[in-house]
C-alpha positions in Angstrom: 0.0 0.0 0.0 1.4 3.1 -1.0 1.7 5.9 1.6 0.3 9.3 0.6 0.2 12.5 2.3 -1.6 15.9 1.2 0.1 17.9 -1.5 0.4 21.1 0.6 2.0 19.0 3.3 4.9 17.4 0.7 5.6 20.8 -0.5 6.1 22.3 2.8 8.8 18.9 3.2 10.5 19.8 0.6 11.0 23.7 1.2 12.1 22.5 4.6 14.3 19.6 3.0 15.7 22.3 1.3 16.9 24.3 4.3 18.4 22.0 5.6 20.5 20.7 2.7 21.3 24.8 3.1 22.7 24.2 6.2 24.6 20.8 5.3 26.2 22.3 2.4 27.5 25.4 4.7 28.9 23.5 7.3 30.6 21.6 4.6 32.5 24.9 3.6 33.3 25.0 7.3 36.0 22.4 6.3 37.5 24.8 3.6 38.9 27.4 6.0 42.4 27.6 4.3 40.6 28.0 0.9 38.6 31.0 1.0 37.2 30.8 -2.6 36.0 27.7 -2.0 34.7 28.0 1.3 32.6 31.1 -0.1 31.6 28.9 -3.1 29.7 26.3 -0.3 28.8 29.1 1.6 26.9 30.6 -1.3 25.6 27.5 -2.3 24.0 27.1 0.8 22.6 30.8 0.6 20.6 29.1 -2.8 19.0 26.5 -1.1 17.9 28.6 1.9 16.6 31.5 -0.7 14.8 28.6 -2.8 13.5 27.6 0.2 11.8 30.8 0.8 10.9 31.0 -2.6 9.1 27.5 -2.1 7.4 28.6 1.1 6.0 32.0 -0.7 4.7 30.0 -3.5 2.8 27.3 -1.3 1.4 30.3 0.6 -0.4 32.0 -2.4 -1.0 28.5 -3.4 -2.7 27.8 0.0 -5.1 30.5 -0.4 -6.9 29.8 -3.2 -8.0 26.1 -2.2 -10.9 24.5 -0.9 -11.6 24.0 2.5 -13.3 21.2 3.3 -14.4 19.4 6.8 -13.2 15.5 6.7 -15.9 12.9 7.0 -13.6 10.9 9.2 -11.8 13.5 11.6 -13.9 16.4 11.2 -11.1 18.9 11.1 -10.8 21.4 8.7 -8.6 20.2 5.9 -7.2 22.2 2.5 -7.6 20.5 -0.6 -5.6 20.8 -4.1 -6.7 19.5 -6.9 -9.7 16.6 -7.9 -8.4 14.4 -5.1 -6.4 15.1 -1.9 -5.3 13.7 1.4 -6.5 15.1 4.9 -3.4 16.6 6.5 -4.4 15.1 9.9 -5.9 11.8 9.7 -4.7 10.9 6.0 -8.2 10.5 4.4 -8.7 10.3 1.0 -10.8 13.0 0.0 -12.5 14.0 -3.6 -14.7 16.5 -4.8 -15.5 15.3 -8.1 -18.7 12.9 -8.0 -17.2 10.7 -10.6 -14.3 9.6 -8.7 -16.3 8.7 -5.3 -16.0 5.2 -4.4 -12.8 4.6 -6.9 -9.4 3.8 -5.3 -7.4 6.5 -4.6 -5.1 7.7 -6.9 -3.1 11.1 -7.5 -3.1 10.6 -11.2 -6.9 11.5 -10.7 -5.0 15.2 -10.7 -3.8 15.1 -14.1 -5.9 16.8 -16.9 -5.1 14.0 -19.6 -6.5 11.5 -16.7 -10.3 10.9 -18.2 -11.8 8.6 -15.5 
């Protein structure tokens, strides 16, 4: 069984994935003292990540605005949703707007356009 989460949820990994590989990749120029171009090459390498993590967390925040809100039939918390189907972000739920897909296994290809079903 494949594990899923909700898509606002995986973004918000990544951008927070991505600080941290920030962080890594600094430390690593740590190790470069005696070279300073080198050490300044990690260091603004690690600057990157941490601004496209930023970048990543601004983007899912006007992304976050303009989705659904839905209750879940199975926690009854307030949950966002993106896109035809979506997972609850507390209790893992499949969740679907679309009548045509209730009752169907879930399945996040239901999110692509050239998906028909």
């Amino acid at each position: 069984m494949a594990k899923y989460s909700s898509k606002i949820n995986k973004i918000r990994s990544f951008a927070l994935s991505l600080i941290f590989i920030g962080f890594i990749v600094m430390y690593i120029g740590i190790y470069f003292r005696t070279s300073p171009i080198i050490m300044t090459i990690f260091m603004l390498l690690g600057l990157i990540f941490i601004i496209a993590s930023t970048v990543v967390y601004f983007w899912i925040g006007m992304l976050s605005t303009k989705t659904i809100q839905v209750k879940c039939p199975n926690c009854g918390k307030p949950t966002k949703m993106l896109g035809r189907v979506d997972m609850c972000m507390y209790c893992r739920e499949p969740l679907t707007l679309d009548p045509n897909l209730e009752g169907k296994q879930f399945n996040e290809d239901y999110n692509h356009k050239k998906e028909s079903n």
